[in-house]
SEROBA-116032 format. One record per residue (C-alpha): residue in three letters; x, y, z. Coordinates in nm, 3 decimals, always signed. Layout:
BEGIN
> residu / u / v / w
> ALA / X / Y / Z .
...
! end
This chain:
BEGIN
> residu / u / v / w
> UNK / -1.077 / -5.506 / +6.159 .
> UNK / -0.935 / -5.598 / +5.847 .
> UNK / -0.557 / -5.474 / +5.822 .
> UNK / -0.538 / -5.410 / +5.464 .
> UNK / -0.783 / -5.119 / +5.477 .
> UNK / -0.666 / -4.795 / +5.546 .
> UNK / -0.687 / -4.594 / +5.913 .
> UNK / -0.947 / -4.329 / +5.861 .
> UNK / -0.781 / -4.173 / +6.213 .
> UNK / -0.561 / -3.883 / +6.027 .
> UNK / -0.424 / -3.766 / +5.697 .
> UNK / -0.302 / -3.982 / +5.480 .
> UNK / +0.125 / -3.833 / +5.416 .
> UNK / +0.190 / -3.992 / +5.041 .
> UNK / -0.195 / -3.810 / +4.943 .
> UNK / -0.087 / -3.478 / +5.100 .
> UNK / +0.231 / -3.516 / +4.909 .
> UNK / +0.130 / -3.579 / +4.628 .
> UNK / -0.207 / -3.291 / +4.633 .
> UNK / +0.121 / -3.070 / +4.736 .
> UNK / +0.304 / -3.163 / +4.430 .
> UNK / +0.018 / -3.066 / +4.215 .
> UNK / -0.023 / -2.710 / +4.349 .
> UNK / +0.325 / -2.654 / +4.280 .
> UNK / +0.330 / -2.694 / +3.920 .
> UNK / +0.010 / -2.518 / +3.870 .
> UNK / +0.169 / -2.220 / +4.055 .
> UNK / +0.489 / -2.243 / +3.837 .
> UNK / +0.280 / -2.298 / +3.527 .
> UNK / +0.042 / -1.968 / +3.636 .
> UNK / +0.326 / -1.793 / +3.701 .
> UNK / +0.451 / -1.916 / +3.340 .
> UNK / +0.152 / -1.801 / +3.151 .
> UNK / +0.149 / -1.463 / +3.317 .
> UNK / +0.527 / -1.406 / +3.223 .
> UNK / +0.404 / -1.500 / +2.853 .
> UNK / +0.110 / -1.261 / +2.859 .
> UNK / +0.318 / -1.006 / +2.924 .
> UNK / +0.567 / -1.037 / +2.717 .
> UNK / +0.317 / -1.068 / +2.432 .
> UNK / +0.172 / -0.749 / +2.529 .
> UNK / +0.476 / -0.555 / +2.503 .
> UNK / +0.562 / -0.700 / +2.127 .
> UNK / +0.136 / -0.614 / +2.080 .
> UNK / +0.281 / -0.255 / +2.174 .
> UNK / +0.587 / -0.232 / +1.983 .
> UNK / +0.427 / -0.345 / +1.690 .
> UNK / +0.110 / -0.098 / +1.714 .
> UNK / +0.380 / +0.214 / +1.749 .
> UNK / +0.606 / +0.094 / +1.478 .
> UNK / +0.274 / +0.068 / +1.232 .
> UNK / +0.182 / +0.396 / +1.319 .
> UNK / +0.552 / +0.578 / +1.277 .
> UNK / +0.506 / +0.357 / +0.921 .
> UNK / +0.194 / +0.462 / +0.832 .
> UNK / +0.282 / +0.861 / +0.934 .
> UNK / +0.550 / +0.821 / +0.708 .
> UNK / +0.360 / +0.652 / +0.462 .
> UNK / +0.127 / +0.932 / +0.434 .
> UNK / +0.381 / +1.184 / +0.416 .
> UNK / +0.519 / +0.989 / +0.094 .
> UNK / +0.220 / +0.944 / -0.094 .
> UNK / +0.048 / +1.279 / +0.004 .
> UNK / -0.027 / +1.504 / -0.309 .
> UNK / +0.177 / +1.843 / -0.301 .
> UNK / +0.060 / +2.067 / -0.535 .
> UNK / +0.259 / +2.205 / -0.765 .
> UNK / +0.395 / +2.555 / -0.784 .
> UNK / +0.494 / +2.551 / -1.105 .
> UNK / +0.326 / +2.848 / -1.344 .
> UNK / +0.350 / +2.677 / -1.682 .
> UNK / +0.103 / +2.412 / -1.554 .
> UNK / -0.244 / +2.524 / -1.611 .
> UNK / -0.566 / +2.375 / -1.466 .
> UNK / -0.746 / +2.097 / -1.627 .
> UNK / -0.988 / +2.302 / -1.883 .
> UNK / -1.353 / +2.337 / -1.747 .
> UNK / -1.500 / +2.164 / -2.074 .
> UNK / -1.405 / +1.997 / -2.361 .
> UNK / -1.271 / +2.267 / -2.648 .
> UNK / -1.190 / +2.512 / -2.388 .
> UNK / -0.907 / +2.757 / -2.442 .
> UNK / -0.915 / +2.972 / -2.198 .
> UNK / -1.145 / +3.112 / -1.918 .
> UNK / -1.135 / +3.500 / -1.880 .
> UNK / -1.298 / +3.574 / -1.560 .
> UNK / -1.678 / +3.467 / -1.609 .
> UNK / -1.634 / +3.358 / -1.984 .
> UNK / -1.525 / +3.037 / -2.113 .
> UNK / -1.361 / +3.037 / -2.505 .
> UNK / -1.338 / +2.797 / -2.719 .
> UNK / -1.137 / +2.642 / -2.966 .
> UNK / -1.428 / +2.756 / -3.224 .
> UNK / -1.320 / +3.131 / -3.051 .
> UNK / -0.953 / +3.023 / -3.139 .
> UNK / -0.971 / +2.908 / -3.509 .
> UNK / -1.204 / +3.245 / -3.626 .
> UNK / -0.907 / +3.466 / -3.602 .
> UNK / -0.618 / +3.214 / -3.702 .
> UNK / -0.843 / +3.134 / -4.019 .
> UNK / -0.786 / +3.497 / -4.150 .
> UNK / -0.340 / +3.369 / -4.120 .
> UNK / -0.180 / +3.235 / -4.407 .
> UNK / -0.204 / +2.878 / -4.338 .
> UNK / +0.109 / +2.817 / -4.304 .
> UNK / +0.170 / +3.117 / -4.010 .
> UNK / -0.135 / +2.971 / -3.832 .
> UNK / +0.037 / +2.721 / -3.592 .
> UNK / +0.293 / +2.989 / -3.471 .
> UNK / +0.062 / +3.230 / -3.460 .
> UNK / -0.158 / +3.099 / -3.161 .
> UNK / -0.076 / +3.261 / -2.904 .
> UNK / -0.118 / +3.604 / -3.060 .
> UNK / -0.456 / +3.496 / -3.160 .
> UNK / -0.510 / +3.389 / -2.806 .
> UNK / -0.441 / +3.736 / -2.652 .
> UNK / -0.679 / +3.864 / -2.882 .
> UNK / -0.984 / +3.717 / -2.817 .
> UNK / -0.881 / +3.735 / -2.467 .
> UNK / -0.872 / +4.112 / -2.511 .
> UNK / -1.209 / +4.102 / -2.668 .
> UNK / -1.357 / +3.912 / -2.389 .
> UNK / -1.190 / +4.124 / -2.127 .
> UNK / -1.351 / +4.470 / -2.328 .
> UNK / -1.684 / +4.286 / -2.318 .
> UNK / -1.663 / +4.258 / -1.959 .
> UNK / -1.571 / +4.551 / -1.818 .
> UNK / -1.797 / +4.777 / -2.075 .
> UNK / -2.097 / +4.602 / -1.983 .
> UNK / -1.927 / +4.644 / -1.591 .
> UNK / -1.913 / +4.996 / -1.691 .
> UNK / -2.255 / +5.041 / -1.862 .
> UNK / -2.157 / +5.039 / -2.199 .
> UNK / -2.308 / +4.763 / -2.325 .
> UNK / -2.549 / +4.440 / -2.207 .
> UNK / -2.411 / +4.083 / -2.279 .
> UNK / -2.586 / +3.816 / -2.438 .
> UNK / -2.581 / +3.439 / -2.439 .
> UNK / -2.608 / +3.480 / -2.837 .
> UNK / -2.249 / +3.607 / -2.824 .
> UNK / -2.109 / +3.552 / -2.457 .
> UNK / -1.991 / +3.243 / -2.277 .
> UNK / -2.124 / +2.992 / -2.508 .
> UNK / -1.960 / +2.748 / -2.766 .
> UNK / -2.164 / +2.861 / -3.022 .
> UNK / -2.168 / +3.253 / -3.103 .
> UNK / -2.303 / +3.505 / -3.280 .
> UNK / -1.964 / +3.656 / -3.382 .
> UNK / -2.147 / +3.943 / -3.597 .
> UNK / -2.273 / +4.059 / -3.243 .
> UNK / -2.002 / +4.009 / -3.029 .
> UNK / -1.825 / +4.234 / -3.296 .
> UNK / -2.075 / +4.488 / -3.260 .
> UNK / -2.044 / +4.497 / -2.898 .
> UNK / -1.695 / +4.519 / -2.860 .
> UNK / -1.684 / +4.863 / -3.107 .
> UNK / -1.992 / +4.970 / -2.896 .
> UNK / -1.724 / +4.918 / -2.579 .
> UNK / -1.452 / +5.091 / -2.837 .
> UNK / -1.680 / +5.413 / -2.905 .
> UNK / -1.784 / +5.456 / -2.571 .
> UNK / -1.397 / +5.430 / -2.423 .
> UNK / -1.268 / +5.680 / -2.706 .
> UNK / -1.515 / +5.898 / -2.577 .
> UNK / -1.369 / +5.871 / -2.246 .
> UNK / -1.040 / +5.941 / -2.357 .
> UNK / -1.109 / +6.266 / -2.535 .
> UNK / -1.091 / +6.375 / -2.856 .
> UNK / -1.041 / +6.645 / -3.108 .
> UNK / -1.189 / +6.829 / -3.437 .
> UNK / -1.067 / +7.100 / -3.681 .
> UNK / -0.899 / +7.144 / -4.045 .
> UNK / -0.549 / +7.060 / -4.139 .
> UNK / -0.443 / +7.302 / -4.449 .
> UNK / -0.174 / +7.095 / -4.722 .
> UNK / +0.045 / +7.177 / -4.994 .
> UNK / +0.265 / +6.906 / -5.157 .
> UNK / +0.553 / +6.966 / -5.364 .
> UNK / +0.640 / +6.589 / -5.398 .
> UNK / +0.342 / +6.372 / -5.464 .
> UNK / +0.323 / +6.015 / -5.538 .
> UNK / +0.676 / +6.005 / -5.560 .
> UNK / +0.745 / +6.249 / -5.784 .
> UNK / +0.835 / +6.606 / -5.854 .
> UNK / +0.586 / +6.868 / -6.020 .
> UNK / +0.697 / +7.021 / -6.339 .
> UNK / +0.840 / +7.303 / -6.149 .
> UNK / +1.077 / +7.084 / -5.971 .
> UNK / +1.181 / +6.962 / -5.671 .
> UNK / +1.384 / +7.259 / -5.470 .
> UNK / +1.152 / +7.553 / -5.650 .
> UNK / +0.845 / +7.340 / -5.547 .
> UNK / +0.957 / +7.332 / -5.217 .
> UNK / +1.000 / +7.694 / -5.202 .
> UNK / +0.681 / +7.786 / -5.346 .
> UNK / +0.491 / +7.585 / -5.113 .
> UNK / +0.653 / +7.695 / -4.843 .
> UNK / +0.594 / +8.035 / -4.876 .
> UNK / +0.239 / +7.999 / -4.981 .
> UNK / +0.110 / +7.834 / -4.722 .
> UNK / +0.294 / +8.038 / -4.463 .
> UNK / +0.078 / +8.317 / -4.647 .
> UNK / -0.185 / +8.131 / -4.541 .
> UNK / -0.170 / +8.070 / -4.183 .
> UNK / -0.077 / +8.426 / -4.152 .
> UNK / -0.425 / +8.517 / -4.265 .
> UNK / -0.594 / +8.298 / -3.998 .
> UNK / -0.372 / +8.355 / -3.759 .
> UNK / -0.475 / +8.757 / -3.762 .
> UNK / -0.808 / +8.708 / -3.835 .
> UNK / -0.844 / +8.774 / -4.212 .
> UNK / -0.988 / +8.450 / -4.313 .
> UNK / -1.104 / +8.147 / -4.159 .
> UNK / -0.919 / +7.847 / -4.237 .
> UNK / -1.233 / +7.771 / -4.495 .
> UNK / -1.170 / +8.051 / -4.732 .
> UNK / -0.780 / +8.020 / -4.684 .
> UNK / -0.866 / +7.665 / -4.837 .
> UNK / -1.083 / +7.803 / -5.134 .
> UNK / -0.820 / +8.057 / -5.245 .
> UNK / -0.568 / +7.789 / -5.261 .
> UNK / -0.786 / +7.553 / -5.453 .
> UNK / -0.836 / +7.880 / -5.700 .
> UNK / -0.431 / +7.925 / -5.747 .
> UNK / -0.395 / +7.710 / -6.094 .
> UNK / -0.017 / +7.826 / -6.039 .
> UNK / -0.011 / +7.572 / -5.790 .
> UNK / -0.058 / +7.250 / -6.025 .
> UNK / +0.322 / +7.322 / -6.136 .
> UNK / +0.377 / +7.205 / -5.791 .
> UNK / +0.115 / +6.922 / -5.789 .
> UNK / -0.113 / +6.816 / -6.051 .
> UNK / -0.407 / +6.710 / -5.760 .
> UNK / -0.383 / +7.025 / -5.526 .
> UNK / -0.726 / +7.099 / -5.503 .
> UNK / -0.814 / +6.789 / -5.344 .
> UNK / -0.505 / +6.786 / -5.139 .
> UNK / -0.536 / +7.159 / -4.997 .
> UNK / -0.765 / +7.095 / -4.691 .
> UNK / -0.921 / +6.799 / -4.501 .
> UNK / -1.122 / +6.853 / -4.181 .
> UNK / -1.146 / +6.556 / -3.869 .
> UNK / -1.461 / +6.549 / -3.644 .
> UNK / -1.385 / +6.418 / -3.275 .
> UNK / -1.074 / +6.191 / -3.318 .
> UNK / -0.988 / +5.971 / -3.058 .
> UNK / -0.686 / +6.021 / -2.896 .
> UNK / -0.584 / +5.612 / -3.036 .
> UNK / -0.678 / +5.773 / -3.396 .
> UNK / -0.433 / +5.923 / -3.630 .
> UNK / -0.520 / +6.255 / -3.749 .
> UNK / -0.260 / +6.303 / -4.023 .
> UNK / +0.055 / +6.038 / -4.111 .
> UNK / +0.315 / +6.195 / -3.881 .
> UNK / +0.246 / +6.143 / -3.487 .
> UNK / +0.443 / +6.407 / -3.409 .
> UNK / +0.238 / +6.694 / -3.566 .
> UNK / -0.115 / +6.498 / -3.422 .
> UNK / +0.062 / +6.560 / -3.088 .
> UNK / +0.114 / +6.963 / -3.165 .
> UNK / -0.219 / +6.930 / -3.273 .
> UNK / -0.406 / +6.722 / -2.979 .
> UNK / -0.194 / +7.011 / -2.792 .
> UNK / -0.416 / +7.328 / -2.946 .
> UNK / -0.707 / +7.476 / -2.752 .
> UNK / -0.998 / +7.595 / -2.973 .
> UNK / -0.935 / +7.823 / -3.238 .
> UNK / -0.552 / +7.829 / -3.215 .
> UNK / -0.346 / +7.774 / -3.516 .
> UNK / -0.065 / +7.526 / -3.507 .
> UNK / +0.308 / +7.631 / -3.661 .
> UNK / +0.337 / +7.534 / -4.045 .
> UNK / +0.543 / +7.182 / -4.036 .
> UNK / +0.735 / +7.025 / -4.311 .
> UNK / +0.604 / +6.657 / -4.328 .
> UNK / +0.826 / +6.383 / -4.484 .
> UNK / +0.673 / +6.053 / -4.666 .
> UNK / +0.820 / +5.725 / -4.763 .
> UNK / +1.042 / +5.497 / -4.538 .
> UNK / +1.357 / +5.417 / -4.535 .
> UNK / +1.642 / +5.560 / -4.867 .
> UNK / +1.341 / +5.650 / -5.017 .
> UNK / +1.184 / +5.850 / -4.778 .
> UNK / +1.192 / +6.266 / -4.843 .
> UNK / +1.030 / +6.545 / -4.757 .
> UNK / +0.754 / +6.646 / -4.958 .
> UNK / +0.464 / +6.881 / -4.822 .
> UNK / +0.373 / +7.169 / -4.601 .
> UNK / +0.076 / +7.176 / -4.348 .
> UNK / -0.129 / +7.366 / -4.042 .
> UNK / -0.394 / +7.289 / -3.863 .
> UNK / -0.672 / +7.480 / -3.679 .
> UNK / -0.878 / +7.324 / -3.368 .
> UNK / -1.221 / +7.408 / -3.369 .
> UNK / -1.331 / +7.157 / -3.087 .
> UNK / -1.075 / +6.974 / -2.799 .
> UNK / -1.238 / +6.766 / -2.547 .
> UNK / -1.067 / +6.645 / -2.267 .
> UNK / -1.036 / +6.276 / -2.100 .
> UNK / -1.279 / +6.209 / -1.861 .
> UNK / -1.097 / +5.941 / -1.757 .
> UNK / -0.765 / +5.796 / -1.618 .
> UNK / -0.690 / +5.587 / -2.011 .
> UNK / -0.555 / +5.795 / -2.234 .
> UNK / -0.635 / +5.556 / -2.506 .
> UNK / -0.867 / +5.223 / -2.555 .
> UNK / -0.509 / +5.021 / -2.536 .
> UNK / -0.442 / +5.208 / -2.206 .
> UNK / -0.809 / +5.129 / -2.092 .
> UNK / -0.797 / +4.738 / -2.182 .
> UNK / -0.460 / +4.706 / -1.964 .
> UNK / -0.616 / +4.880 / -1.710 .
> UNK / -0.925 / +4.651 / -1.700 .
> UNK / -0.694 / +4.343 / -1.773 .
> UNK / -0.556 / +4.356 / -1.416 .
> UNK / -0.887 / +4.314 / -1.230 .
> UNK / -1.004 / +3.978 / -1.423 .
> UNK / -0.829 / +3.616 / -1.344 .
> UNK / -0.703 / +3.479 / -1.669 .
> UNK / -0.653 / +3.070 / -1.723 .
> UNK / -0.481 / +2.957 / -2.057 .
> UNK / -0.496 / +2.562 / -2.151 .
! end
């Protein structure tokens, strides 16, 4: 046998060394890579939680919080709009019709007046044709372009039909002046005033017991020529008569004696009132009057008035301004 060749009778020690040698570094180098692996997976984890505490708090910073401030409206519905009044949109066309009838120069400042207004109007238009009072029409409701002669009839359709709601009252108011159109008759001032005071008391004395009617109390005082020393027109001032005025109607120029009037049941005579004219230095007292009520009819509903009926019917409609 040749004795350079190796003995094939057992292991060879250097080759089991160095096959030992080997495993050991692969098991260092496995343990190695596992130690890495981990410790990339806990930066993997940190990272993922510190994105998402970013992005919460991202989201909290750029989320939209709306706004509770009142003086900023919504974006208008359309282009022109002005407002929208529960179901109706208005336009600026809406707008300029009433500030055209300002002054030009008054017209700026006065927009938000004219705003309420045709607000108002589209708020009466609404809740009368709720109510039964009228029907709406495209031709003059919600749309740009309308037929304002019709909406204008419609909302004094609405206007008729509330005062007629509200009550309303007729008779004859009896009148004799002593100071007319600013001026004395050619009795004077003090004996005018005396006269006509006790004339007319004369006269609502007769009604009062039954005498005369208001009618021919009128005609005798038209008849008394003495009465032109007092005022040269008191024929045409010495009676008028009122048919079913609203209670948001004037009967005569002083509130006060429309309330004692308003106050009268049928056929009851009111006291004789002295009745002032003018304003201010220049204002003075200058006639006698009495009324009879021949007809008072009651509200039949909660609005005294078409004003006290539009704020009632204001409250149940969603109003935007832009």
């Amino acid at each position: 046998m040749d004795p350079t060749l190796p003995s094939s009778s057992g292991p060879n020690p250097k080759l089991m060394i160095a096959i030992g040698g080997v495993l050991v570094i692969l098991l260092v180098a496995l343990v190695l890579m596992i130690s890495i692996l981990r410790n990339t997976d806990k930066r993997a984890e940190t990272n993922r939680e510190g994105s998402a505490q970013n992005n919460t708090g991202n989201q909290v910073e750029n989320s939209v919080v709306p706004s509770a401030n009142p003086t900023f409206a919504k974006q208008p519905p359309s282009p022109g709009a002005v407002a929208v009044v529960g179901d109706e949109v208005l336009y600026s066309t809406d707008l300029k019709r009433i500030l055209d009838l300002y002054p030009a120069g008054l017209r700026e400042s006065s927009r938000d007046v004219a705003l309420e207004q045709i607000i108002n109007e589209s708020i009466a238009l609404q809740a009368g044709a709720k109510a039964g009072m009228i029907t709406l029409s495209p031709s003059f409701y919600n749309s740009m372009n309308k037929n304002y002669t019709a909406r204008s009839d419609a909302i004094n359709k609405v206007k008729a039909a509330v005062d007629a709601q509200t009550g309303s009252v007729s008779g004859a108011v009896i009148s004799i002046w002593f100071f007319n159109n600013g001026t004395a008759g050619p009795i004077g001032y003090e004996r005018g005033k005396q006269i006509a005071k006790q004339k007319i008391e004369a006269a609502r004395a007769s009604v009062v017991s039954g005498d005369r009617s208001i009618i021919e109390v009128a005609r005798i005082i038209k008849d008394d020529t003495s009465l032109a020393q007092l005022d040269p027109v008191w024929q045409q001032n010495a009676i008028f008569t009122f048919e079913d005025v609203p209670a948001a109607e004037a009967i005569t120029f002083d509130p006060e004696f429309d309330k004692i009037i308003r106050s009268l049941k049928p056929g009851e005579v009111s006291p004789v009132r002295l009745i002032s004219v003018g304003s201010g230095d220049g204002r003075r007292e200058a006639l006698y009057m009495f009324a009879q009520v021949t007809r008072n009819n009651p509200p039949k509903g909660e609005a005294g008035s078409y004003e006290e009926w539009l704020q009632m019917a204001k409250k149940s409609y969603e109003i935007e301004r832009y």
